[in-house]
C-alpha positions as CSV (number, residue, x, y, z in Angstrom):
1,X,173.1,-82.2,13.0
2,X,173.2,-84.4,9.9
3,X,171.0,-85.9,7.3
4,X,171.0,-89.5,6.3
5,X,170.4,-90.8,3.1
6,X,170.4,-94.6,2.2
7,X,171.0,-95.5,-1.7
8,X,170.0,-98.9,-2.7
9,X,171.2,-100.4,0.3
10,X,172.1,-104.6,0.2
11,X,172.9,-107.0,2.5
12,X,173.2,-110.8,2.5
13,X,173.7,-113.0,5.2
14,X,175.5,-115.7,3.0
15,X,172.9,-116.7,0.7
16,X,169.8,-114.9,2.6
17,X,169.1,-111.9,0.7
18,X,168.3,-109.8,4.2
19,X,168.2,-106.2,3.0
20,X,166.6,-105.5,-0.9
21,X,167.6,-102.4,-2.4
22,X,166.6,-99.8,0.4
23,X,166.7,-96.2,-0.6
24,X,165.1,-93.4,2.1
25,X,166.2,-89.9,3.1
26,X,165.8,-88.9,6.4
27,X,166.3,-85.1,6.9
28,X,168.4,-82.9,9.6
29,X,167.1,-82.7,12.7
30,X,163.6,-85.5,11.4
31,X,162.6,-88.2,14.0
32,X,162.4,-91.4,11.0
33,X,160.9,-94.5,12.6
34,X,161.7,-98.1,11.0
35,X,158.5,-100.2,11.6
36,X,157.3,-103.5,10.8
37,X,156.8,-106.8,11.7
38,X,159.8,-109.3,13.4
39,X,162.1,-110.6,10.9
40,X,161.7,-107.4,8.2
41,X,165.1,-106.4,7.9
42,X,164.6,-102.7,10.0
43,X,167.3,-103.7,12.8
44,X,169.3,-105.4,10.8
45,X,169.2,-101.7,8.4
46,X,169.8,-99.6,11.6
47,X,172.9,-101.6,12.9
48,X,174.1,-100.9,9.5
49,X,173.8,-97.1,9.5
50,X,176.0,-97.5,13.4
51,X,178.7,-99.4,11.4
52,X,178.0,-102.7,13.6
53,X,176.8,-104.7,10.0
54,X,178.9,-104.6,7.0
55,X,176.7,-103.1,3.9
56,X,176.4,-105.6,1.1
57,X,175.6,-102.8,-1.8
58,X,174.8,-99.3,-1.6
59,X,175.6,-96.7,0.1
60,X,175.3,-95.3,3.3
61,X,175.7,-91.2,3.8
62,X,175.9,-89.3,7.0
63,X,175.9,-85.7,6.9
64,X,177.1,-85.6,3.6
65,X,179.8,-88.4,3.7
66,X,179.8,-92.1,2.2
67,X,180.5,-93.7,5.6
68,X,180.4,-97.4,4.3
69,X,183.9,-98.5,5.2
70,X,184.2,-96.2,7.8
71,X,184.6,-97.9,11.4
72,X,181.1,-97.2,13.9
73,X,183.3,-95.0,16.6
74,X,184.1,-92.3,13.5
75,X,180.1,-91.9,12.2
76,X,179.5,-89.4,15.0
77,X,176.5,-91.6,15.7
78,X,175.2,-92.5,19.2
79,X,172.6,-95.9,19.8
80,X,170.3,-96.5,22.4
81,X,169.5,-100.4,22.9
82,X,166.7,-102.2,23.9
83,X,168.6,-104.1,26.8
84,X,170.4,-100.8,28.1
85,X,173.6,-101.9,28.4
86,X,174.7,-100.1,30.9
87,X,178.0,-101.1,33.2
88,X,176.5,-102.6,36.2
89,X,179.5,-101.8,38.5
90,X,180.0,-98.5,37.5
91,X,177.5,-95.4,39.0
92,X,175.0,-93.0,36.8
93,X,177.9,-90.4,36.6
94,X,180.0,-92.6,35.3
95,X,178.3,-94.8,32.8
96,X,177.1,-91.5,31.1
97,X,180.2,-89.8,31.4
98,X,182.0,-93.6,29.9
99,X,182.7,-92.0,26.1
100,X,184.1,-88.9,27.2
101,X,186.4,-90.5,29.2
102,X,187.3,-92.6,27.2
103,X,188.2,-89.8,24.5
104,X,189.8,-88.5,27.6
105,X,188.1,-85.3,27.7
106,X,188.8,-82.0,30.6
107,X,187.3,-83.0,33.6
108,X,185.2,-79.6,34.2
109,X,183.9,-80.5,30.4
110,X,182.5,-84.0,31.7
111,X,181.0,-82.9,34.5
112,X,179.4,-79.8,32.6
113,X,177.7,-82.2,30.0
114,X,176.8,-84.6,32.4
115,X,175.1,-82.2,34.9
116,X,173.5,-81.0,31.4
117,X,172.1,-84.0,30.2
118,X,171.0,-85.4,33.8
119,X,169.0,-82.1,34.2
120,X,167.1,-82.8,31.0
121,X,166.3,-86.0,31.4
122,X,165.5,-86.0,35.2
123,X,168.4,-87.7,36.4
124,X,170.3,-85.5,38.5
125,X,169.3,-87.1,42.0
126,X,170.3,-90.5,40.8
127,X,173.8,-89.8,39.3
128,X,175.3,-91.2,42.2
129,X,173.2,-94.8,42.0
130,X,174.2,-97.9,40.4
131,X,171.8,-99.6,37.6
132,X,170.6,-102.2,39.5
133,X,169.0,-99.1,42.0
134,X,166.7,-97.7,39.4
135,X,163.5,-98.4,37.6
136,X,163.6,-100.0,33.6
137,X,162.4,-96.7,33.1
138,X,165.3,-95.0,35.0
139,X,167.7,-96.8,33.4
140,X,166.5,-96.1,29.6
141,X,166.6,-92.6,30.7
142,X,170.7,-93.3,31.5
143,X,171.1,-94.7,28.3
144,X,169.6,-91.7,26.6
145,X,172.2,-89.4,28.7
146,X,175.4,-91.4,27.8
147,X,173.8,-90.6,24.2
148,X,173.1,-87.1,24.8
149,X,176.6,-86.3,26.7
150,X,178.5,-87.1,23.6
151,X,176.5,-85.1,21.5
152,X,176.3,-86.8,18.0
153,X,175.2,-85.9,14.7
154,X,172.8,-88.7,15.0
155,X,170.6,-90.7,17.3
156,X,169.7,-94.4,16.8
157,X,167.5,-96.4,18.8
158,X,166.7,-100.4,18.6
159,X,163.3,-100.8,20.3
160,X,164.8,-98.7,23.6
161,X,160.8,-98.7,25.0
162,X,160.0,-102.9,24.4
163,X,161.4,-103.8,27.6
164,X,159.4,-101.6,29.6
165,X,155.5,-102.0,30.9
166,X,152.6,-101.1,29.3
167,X,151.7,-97.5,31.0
168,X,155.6,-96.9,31.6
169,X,155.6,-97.3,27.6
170,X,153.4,-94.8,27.1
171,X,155.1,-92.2,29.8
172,X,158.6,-92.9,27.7
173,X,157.2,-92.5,24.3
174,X,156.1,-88.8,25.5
175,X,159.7,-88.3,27.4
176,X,161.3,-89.4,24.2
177,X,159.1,-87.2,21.9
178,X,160.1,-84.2,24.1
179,X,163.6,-84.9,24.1
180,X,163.2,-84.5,20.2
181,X,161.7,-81.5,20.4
182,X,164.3,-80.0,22.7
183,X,167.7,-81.2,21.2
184,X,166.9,-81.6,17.4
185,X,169.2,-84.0,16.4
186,X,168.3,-86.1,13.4
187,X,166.7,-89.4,14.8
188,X,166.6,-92.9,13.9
189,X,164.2,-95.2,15.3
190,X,163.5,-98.7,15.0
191,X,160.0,-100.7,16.5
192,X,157.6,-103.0,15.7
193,X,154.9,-101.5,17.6
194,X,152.8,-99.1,14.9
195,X,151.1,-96.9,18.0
196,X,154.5,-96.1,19.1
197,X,155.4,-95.1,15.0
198,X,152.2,-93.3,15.1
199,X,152.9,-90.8,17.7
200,X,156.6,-90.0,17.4
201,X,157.7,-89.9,14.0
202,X,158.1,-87.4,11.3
203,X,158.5,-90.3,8.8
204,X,157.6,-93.4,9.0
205,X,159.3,-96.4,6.9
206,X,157.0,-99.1,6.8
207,X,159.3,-102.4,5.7
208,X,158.4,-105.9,5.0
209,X,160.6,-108.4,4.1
210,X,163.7,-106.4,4.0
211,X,161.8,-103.8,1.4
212,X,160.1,-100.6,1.7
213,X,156.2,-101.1,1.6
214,X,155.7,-97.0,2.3
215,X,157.5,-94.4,3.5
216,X,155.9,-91.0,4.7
217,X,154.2,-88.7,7.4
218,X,152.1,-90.6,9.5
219,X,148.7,-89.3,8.9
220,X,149.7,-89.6,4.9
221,X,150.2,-93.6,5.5
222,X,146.8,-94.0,7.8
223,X,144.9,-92.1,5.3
224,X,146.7,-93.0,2.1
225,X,148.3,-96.7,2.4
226,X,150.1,-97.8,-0.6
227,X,148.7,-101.4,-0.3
228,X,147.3,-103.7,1.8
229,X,149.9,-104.3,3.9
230,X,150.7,-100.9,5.2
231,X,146.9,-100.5,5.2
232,X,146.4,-103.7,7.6
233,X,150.1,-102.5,9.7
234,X,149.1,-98.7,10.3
235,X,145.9,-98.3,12.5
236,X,144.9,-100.0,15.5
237,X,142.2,-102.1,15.3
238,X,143.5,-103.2,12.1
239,X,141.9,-101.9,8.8
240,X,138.8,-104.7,8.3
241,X,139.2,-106.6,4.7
242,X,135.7,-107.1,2.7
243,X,136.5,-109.4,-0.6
244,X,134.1,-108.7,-3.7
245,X,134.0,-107.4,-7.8
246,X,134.2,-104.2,-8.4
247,X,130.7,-103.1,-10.6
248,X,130.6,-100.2,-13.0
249,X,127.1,-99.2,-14.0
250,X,125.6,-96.0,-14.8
251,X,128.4,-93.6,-14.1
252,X,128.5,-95.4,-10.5
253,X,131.0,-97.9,-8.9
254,X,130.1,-100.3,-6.5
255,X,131.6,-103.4,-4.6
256,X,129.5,-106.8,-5.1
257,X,130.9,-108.6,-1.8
258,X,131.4,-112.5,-2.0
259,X,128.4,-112.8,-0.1
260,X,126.0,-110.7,-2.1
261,X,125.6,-107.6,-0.7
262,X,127.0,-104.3,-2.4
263,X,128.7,-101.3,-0.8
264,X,129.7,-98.3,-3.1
265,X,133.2,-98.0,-4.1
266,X,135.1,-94.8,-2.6
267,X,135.0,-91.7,-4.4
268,X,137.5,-92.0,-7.7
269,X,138.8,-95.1,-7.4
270,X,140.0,-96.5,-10.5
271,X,139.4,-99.9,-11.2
272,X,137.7,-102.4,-13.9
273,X,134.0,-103.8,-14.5
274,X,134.4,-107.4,-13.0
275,X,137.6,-106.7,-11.3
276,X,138.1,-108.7,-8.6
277,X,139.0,-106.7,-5.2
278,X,139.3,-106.1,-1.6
279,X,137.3,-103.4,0.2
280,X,139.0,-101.7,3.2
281,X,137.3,-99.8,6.1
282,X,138.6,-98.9,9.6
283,X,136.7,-100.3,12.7
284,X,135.9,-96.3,13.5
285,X,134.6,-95.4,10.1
286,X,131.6,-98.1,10.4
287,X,128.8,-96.4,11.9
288,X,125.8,-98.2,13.0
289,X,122.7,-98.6,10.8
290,X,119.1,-98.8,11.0
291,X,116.1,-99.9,8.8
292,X,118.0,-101.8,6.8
293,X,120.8,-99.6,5.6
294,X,124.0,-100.9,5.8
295,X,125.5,-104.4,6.0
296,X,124.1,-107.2,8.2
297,X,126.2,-108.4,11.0
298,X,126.5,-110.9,13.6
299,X,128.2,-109.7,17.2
300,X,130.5,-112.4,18.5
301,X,132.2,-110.5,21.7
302,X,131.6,-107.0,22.8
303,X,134.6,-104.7,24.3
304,X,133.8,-101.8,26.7
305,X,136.6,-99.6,27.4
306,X,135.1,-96.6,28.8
307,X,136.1,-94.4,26.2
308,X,134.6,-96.5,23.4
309,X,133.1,-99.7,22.6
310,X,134.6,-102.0,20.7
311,X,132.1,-104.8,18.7
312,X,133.7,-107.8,17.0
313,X,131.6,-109.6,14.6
314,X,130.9,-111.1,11.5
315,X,129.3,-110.1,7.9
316,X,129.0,-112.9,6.0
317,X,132.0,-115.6,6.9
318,X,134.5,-112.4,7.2
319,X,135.2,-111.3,10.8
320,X,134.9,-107.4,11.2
321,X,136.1,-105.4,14.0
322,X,133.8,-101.6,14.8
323,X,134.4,-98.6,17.1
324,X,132.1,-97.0,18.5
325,X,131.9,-93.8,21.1
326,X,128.9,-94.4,22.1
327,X,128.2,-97.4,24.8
328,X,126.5,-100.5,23.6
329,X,125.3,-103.5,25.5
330,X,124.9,-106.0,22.4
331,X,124.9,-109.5,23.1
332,X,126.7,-112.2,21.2
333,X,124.6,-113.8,18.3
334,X,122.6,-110.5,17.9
335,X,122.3,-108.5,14.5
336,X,123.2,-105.2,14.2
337,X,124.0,-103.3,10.5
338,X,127.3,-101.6,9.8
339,X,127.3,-98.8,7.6
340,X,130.7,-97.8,6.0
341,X,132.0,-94.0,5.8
342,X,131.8,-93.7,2.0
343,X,134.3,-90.7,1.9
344,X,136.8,-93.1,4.1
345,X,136.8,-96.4,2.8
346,X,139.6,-97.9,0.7
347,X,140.2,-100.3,-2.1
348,X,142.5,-102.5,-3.1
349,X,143.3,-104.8,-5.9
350,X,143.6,-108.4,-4.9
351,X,145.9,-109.6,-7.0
352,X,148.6,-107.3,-6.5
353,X,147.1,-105.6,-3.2
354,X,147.6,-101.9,-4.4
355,X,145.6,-99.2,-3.9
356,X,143.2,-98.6,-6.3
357,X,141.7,-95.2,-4.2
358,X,143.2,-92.0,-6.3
C-alpha cells in the first residue's frame, strides 16, 4: 500500500508544454480517477507515475519516495492497458504468472498467487486457455491478474474498459469496483468517460488541457463544480447553459436571460448588479410548469427510455435538454414550460466561467 503525491508536475514534448504544473495527492489504499476529454494530458500524467515518460519538472512520490529517476520495474507499480497486452502464445497460467517468473520466484509461490488471483477474479477454469479463447472481457480480467499476482504498492490503469461493449462496460466497471474493495491497494485510473468516473472513484481529477480544472469526491464536483467546464464534464445529460445579467433589486437576485425572461439567481450567489453571466441547471432539476410559471419552451425530439423521458428543446435560441420520470408523449414544435429547481441551479461568471454559487 502506498500514497502518491504529485508536486508541480511538467512535462514538454519539445516545445509543446503537455503537462502544466500538476499537484494532487492520492491517499493509501484511494481509487483516484484521471478524467477528461482526449488530448488533456491525464495518460500522458499516468505513464509518468509507471516511469514509461520522463517528468519535465516536479516531482513524483510513491509511498514516500521521490521516484523521478527511478527506472518503471523498481516503482513497485503494476498497469493495466487498454489493449491488454497479453502474450498471445503463451496460456492464462502463464501470462499471469510472466513477472514472477521473470523475478524467478519458488515455483509453489507462483502457483499459490496465481490460483489466488484466478479465484478472485473468476478465472480459474480458463488458466489453461490461450487469449485468443476468451471474451474482451475475459481477457481484461487476465490483465488484472498478472497485476494482482505481483502484488504492487500501486495499481494504474489506461482506459482498461474502452475496448469493451456497452453492457460488458457496465458489468466490468462493477467487477473492477469490487476488486477495490477487496484488495485495497491505492488505485490510479485514467478515462474519459465521466459515468465510469462517477461510479468508481474516491477522487476524481477533472483535467483540461494538461491542468487541473477540479479535483474531489464525486458527488462534491456534481454538486459543487469549480467552473463551467467541470460543471458541463460531470453529469450526464450535460448541465444546460442559460446566458443573461445578473439583477439585484430589493434584497433579491435574479437572472435577466438574453431573451427576456428572468429566473431567480440560486440562493447566495455572489455576483454584481449588471454582471453579465451564465445560468446553469441539470436536465433532472427542470420540472415541468403550468399556468404560466416557468420558462417557455419549444420540444424539438422526445426520448423515451422506460425509466425516464428525456425532452430536448429550445427556450429562446438556446437548446435545453430535461428529465423527467414521469412518461410524456409531447410532440415536436409543441410548448411546454420548464421550471428550474431554485435550491439546485448554478451560476457562473462568463468571463472567467467560475462559479459564482457560495
Amino acid at each position: 500500500m502506498a500514497a502518491v503525491h504529485l508536486r508541480n508536475v511538467e512535462k514538454y514534448f519539445g516545445g509543446t508544454h503537455v503537462i502544466r504544473g500538476v499537484s494532487v495527492d492520492i491517499a493509501d489504499g484511494e481509487f483516484a480517477v484521471l478524467v477528461g476529454p482526449s488530448g488533456c494530458g491525464k495518460s500522458t500524467l499516468l505513464r509518468m507515475i509507471a516511469g514509461l515518460e520522463e517528468i519535465s519538472g516536479g516531482e513524483i512520490e510513491i509511498a514516500g519516495k521521490v521516484v523521478n529517476n527511478v527506472p518503471p520495474k523498481e516503482r513497485d507499480i503494476a498497469m493495466v492497458f487498454q489493449n491488454y497486452a497479453l502474450y498471445p502464445h503463451m496460456k492464462v497460467r502463464d501470462n499471469m504468472a510472466f513477472s514472477m517468473l521473470l523475478a524467478k520466484r519458488p515455483r509453489a509461490e507462483i502457483d499459490e498467487r496465481v490460483n489466488k488471483a484466478a479465484g478472485i477474479l473468476g478465472l480459474t477454469d480458463y488458466l489453461d486457455r490461450y487469449p485468443r479463447q476468451l471474451s474482451g472481457g475475459q481477457r481484461q480480467r487476465v490483465a488484472m491478474g498478472r497485476c494482482i499476482v505481483r502484488d504492487p504498492q500501486v495499481f494504474l490503469f489506461d482506459e482498461p474498459l474502452s475496448n469493451l461493449d456497452a453492457k460488458l462496460r457496465v458489468a466490468m466497471r462493477t467487477e473492477l469496483k469490487e476488486l477495490h474493495q477487496r484488495l485495497k491497494t491505492t488505485s490510479i485510473y485514467v478515462t474519459h468517460d465521466q459515468i465510469e468516473a462517477m461510479t468508481m472513484a474516491d477522487q476524481i481529477v477533472v483535467m483540461r488541457d494538461g491542468i487541473v480544472e477540479q479535483r474531489g469526491r464525486p458527488l462534491e464536483l456534481y454538486d459543487h463544480p469549480a467552473n463551467i467546464f467541470v460543471a458541463g464534464f460531470i453529469g450526464s445529460p450535460a448541465m444546460n447553459f442559460l446566458p443573461g445579467t445578473l439583477r439585484r433589486a430589493n434584497g433579491e437576485a435574479k437572472v435577466e436571460l438574453v431573451w427576456g425572461a428572468t429566473v431567480p439567481a440560486p440562493r447566495g450567489a455572489s455576483g454584481e448588479e449588471g454582471q453579465k453571466v451564465i445560468f446553469g441547471t441539470r436536465p433532472e432539476h427542470l420540472e415541468l410548469g403550468s399556468g404560466g410559471q416557468g420558462l417557455s419552451a419549444q420540444v424539438v425530439v422526445v426520448e423515451p427510455t422506460g425509466a425516464d423521458t428525456q425532452v430536448f428543446s429550445k427556450i429562446g435560441d438556446v437548446e435545453v435538454t430535461s428529465v423527467f420520470r414521469e412518461r410524456h408523449e409531447f410532440r415536436a414544435g409543441e410548448s411546454i414550460r420548464l421550471v428550474p429547481d431554485h435550491d439546485a441551479s448554478h451560476l457562473f461568471d462568463a468571463e472567467t466561467g467560475r462559479s459564482l454559487r457560495t
